[in-house]
C-alpha positions in Angstrom: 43.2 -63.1 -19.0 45.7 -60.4 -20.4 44.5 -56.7 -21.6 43.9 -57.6 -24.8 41.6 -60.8 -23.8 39.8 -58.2 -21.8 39.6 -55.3 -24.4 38.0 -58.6 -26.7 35.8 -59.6 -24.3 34.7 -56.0 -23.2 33.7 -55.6 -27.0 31.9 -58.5 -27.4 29.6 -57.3 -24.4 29.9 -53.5 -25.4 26.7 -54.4 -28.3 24.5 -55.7 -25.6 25.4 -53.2 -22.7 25.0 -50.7 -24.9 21.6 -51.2 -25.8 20.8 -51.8 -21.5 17.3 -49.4 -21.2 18.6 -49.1 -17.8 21.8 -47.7 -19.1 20.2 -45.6 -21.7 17.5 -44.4 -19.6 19.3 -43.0 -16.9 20.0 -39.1 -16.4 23.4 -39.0 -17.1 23.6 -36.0 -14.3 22.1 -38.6 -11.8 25.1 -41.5 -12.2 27.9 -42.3 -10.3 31.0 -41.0 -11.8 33.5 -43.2 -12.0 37.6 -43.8 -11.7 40.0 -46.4 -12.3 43.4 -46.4 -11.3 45.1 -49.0 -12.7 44.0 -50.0 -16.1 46.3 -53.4 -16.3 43.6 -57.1 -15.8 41.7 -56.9 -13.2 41.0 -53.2 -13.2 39.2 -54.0 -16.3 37.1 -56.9 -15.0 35.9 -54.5 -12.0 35.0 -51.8 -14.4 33.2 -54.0 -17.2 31.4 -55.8 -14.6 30.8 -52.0 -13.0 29.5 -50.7 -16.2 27.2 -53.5 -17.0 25.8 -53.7 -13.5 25.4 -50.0 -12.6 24.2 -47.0 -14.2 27.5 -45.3 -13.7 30.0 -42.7 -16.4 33.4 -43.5 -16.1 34.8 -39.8 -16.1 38.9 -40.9 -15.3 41.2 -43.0 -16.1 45.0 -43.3 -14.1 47.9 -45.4 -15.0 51.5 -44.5 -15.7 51.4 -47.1 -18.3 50.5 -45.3 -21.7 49.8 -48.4 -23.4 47.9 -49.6 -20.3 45.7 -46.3 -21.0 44.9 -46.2 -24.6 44.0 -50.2 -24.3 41.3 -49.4 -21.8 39.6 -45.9 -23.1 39.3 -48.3 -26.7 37.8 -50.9 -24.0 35.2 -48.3 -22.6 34.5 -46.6 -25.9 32.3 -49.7 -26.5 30.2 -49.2 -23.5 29.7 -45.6 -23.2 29.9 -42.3 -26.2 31.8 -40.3 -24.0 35.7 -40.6 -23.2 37.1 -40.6 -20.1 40.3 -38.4 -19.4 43.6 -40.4 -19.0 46.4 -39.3 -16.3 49.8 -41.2 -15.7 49.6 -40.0 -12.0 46.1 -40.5 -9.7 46.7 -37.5 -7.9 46.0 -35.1 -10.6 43.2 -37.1 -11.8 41.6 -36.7 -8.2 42.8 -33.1 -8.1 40.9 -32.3 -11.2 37.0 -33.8 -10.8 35.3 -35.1 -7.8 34.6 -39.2 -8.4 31.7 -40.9 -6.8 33.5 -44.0 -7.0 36.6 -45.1 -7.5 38.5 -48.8 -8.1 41.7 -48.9 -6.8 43.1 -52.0 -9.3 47.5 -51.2 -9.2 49.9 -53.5 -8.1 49.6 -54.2 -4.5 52.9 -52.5 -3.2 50.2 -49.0 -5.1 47.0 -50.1 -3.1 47.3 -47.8 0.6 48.0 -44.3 -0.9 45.7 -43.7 -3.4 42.7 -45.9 -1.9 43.4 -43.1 1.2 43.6 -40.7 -1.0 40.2 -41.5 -3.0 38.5 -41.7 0.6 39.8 -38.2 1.2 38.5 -37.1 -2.0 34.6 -38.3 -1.2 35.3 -41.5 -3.2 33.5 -44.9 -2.2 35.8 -47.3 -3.0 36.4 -51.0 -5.0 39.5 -52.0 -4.0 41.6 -55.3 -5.0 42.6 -57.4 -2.4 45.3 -57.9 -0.9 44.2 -54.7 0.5 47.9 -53.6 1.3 51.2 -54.6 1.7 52.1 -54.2 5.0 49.7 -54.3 8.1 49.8 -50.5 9.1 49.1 -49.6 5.5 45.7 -51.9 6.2 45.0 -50.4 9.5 45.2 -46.6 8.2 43.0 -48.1 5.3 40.5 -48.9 7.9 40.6 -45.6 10.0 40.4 -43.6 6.8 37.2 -45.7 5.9 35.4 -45.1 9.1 36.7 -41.4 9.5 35.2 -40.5 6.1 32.3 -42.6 5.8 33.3 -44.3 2.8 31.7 -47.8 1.8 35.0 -49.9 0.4 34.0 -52.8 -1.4 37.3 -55.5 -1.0 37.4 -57.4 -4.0 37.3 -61.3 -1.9 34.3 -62.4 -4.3 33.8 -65.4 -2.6 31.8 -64.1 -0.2 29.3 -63.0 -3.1 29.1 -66.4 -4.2 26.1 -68.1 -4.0 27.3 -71.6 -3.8 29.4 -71.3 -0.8 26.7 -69.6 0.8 24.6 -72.7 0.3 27.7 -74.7 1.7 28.1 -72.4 4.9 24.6 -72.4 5.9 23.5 -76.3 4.7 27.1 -78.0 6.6 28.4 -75.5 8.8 25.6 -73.3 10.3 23.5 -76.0 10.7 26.1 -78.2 12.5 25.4 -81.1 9.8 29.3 -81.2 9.7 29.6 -81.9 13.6 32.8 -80.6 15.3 35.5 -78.7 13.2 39.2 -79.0 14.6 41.1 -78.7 10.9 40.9 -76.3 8.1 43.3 -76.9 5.3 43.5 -74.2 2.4 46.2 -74.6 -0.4 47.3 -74.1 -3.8 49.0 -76.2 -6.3 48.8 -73.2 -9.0 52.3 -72.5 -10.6 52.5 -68.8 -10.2 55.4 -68.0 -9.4 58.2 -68.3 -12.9 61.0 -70.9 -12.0 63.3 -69.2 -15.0 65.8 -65.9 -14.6 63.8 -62.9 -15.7 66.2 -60.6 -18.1 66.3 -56.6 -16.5 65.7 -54.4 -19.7 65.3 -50.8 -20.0 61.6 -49.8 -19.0 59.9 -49.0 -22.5 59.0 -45.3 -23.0 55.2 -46.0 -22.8 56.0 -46.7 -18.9 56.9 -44.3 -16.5 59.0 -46.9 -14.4 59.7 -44.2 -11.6 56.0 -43.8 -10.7 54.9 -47.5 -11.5 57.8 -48.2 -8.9 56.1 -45.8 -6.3 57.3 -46.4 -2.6 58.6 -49.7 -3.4 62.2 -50.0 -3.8 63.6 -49.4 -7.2 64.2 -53.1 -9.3 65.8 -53.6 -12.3 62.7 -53.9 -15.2 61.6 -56.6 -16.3 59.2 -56.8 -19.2 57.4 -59.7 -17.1 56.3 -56.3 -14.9 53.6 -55.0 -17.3 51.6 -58.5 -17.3 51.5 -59.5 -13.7 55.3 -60.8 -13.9 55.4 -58.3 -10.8 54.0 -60.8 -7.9 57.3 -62.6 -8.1 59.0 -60.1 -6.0 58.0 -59.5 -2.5 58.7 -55.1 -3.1 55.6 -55.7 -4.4 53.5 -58.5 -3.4 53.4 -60.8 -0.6 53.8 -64.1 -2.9 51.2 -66.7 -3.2 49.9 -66.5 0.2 49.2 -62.8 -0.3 47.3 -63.1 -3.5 46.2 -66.7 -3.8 45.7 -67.4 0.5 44.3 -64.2 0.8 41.1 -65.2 -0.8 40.8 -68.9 0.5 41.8 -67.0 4.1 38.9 -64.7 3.7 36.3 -67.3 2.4 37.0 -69.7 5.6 36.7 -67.0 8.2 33.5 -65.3 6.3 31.8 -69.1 6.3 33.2 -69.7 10.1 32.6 -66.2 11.2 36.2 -66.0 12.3 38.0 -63.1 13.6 41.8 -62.3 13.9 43.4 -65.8 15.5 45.4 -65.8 18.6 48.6 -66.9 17.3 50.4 -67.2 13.6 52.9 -69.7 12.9 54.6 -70.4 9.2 57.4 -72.2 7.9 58.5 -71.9 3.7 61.2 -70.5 1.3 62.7 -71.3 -1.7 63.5 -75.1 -1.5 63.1 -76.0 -5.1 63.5 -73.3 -8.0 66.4 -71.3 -6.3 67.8 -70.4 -10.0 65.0 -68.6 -10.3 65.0 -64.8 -10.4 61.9 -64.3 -8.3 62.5 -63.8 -4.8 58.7 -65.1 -3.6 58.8 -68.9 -1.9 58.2 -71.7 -3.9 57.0 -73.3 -0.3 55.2 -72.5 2.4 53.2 -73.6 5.0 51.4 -71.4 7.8 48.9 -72.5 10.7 46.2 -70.0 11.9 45.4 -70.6 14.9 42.0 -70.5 16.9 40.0 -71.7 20.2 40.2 -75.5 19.4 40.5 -74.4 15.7 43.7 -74.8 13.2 43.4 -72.9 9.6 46.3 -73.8 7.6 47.4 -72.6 4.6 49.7 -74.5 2.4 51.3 -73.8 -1.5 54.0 -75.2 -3.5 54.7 -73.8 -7.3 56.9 -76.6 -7.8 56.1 -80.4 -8.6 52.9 -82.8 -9.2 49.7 -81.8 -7.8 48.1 -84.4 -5.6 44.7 -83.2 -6.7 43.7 -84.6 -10.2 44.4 -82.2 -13.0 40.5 -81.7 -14.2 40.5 -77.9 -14.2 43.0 -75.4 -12.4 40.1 -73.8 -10.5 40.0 -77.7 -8.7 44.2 -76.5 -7.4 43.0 -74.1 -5.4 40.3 -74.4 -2.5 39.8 -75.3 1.1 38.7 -78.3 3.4 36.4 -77.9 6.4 37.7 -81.6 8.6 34.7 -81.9 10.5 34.1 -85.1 12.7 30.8 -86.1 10.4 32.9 -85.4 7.5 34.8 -83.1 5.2 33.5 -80.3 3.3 35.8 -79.2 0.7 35.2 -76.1 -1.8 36.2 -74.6 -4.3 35.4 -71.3 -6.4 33.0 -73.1 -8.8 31.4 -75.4 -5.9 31.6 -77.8 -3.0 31.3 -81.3 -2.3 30.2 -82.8 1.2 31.9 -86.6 2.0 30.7 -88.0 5.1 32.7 -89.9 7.7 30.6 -92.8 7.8 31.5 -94.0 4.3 27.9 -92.5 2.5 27.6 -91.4 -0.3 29.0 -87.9 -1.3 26.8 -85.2 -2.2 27.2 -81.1 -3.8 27.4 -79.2 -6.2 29.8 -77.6 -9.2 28.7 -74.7 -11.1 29.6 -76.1 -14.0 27.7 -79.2 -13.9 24.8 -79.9 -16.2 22.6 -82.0 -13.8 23.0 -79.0 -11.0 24.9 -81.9 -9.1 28.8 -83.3 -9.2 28.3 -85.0 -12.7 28.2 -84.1 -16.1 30.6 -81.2 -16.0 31.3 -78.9 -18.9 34.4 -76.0 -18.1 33.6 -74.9 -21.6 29.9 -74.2 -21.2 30.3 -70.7 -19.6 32.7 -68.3 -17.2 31.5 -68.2 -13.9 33.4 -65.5 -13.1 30.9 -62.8 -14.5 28.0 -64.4 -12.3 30.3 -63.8 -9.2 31.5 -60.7 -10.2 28.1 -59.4 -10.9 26.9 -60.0 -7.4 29.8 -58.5 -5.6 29.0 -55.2 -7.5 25.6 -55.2 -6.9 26.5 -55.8 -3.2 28.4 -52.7 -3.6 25.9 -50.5 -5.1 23.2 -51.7 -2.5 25.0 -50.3 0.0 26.4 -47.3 -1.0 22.3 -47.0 -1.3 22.1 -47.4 2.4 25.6 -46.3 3.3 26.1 -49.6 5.2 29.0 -51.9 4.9 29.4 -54.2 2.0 29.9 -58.1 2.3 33.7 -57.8 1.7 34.0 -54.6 3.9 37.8 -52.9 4.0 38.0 -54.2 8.0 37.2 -57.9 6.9 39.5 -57.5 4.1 42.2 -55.9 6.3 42.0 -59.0 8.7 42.6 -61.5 5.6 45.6 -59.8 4.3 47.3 -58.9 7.7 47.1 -62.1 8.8 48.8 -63.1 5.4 51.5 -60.9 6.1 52.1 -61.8 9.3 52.4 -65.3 8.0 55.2 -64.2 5.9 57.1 -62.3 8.7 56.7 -65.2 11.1 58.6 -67.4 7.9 61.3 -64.9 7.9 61.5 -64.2 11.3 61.5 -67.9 12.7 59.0 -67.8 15.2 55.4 -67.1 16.0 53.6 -63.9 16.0 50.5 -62.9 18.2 49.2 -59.5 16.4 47.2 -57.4 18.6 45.0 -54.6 16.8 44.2 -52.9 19.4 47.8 -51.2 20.2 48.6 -52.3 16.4 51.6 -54.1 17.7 53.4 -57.4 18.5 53.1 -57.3 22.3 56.8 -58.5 23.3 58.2 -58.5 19.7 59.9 -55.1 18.9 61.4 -56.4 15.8 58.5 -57.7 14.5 56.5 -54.8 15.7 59.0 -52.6 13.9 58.9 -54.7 10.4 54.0 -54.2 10.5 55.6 -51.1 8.0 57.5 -51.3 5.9 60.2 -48.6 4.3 59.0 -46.4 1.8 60.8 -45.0 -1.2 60.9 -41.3 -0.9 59.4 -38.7 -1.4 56.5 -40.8 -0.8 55.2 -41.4 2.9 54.0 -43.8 4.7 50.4 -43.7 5.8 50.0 -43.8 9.6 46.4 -44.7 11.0 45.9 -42.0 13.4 46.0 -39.0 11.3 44.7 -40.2 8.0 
């Protein structure tokens, strides 16, 4: 889904939203008001799915991408009569109204600074996942949470769906599944480009300077403006960052997992070296707990060995239990016992509410999800409790992603301790939880957020 699929789609809904009596009988004084910074895909799912959910005015709009802008104040002119302001830069759009909200929706290397900064500002937060891109820039996302009182909303909308919470409590909490020694999560997605990428000069709409931010200054490519920019590790941490990073943060919400004692993960570029990105095309990490192994595994290159019925079927998890294997996915899960018995579940997209008679085309599932996780959101900023996908749980997920990727690079296994924020008996990989930042901007640091 690129901008314009979403300025379509946001049309399409604007008739019926428009007409909400919830939305029109609302005291416009009375409603949230709203932010986005970063107006590229998913910024516009969260605030569509915001707007139809939530009585809320989106007052502010931030991106250094001028096209980015205008594509989404068209979008929102279907859903509300008056126009937000647009600002290249988010600091003078939180310098110049206060925001009850605010959905934090850049490029990960942009997540850390101006979250912290909305939290500073009196902002609750919706914030894409991977929270950050380096583990102190999670950590001071955490402090600045609980120093402020914020409620941060992480955008890991698996644990808002329904179906898995079926699966957890039916297999796993009632022990139906028997003892679990082996968690496999993976991806056979292609999503990182095998071809070179050409460097061009950044168009004018884009100020390339501020897009760039802290992260160290590339050559443009025009991939950059449509997500071509999680093929380079300034500003992403690859697959396992943005694809693991969910499946990561499904198992250990359905297991009730913590941080795992130790990390170990082997991967690189094996296969598509011509390639410009600089992301692995192969990787393999093991997470592991008391009498517990979580693994995560992708490969962008090659056949799948899962059956090509629908991409959503590339990218899931299996609980190995000793009664049998659960295995999920973001449209369902299916339950195979060890005995031999019959198999049992169930797939969203299914017309029989079982494993049969499935129809992708019927409907997007997406919405459903997406819909929940913002209600979740809204409930508790009512109650100013912590939302299912709170900023800690999300902080644990992509950590432990990243530290996956440093104990690839670094060649051996890493054993994170949050509670002195530090390798214990690993100065170099202690010294690599931050990374550099591109001046004049500054790195956050936890204890004085």
């Amino acid at each position: 889904m690129n901008r314009r699929t979403f300025v379509s789609s946001l049309a399409v809904a604007g008739a019926a939203v428009a007409t909400s009596s919830r939305l029109l009988s609302a005291d416009a004084k009375s409603r949230p008001k709203v932010a986005l910074i970063g107006c590229g895909w998913y910024g516009g799912v969260n605030l569509q799915s915001l707007m139809e959910n939530g009585a809320v005015d989106v007052v502010s709009l931030s991106d250094p991408n001028q096209h980015a802008l205008k594509n989404t104040l068209a979008a929102v002119a279907k859903l509300q009569q008056s126009a937000p302001r647009t600002f290249a830069d988010y600091r003078e759009m939180l310098a110049a109204t206060h925001h009850d909200i605010v959905i934090v929706a850049t490029p990960d290397h942009w997540h850390a600074l101006p979250a912290i900064a909305a939290m500073q500002a009196g902002a609750d937060l919706i914030l894409e996942k991977p929270i950050s891109l380096d583990v102190i820039e999670g950590e001071a996302l955490v402090a600045a949470a609980r120093k402020y009182g914020r409620v941060v909303q992480v955008n890991t909308q698996r644990r808002s769906t329904r179906c898995l919470a079926e699966a957890r409590d039916k297999y796993l909490r009632s022990g139906k599944l028997g003892a679990i020694g082996l968690i496999e999560t993976f991806s056979y997605l292609t999503g990182r480009p095998a071809d070179v990428l050409p460097d061009k000069a950044p168009p004018a709409h884009l100020d390339y300077e501020l897009w760039t931010g802290p992260a160290p200054m590339r050559p443009f490519t025009p991939a950059d403006e449509v997500r071509g920019w999680r093929a380079f590790k300034e500003y992403g941490n690859g697959q396992i960052g943005d694809l693991g990073v969910h499946m990561f943060d499904c198992v250990r919400w359905m297991m009730g997992l913590g941080w795992p004692e130790v990390i170990r993960s082997t991967g690189g570029i094996y296969v598509d070296k011509q390639a410009t990105s600089n992301i692995s095309d192969t990787q393999h990490s093991v997470f592991h707990y008391p009498n517990l192994d979580v693994s995560w595994e992708h490969r962008t290159w090659g056949a799948s060995p899962i059956p090509q019925r629908h991409w959503t079927d590339q990218w899931g998890a299996r609980f190995i239990g000793k009664n049998g294997t659960l295995s999920i996915t973001l449209l369902g899960y299916e339950f195979t016992p060890a005995d031999g018995g019959p198999r049992e579940g169930f797939h969203l997209m299914s017309k029989s509410g079982n494993l049969e008679n499935l129809d992708f085309n019927q409907r997007d599932p997406m919405s459903d999800i997406q819909k929940a996780h913002v209600l979740d959101f809204l409930a508790a900023r009512e109650t100013r409790g912590r939302p299912v996908a709170d900023v800690e749980e999300g902080h644990i997920s992509t950590a432990c992603c990243i530290l996956a990727n440093l104990a690839t690079e670094l060649g051996r296994p890493l054993r994170y301790d949050p509670k002195t924020r530090t390798v214990p008996g690993d100065a170099e990989a202690t010294a690599r939880l931050a990374r550099g930042y591109r001046g004049p901007w500054v790195h956050p640091d936890p204890t004085t957020v």
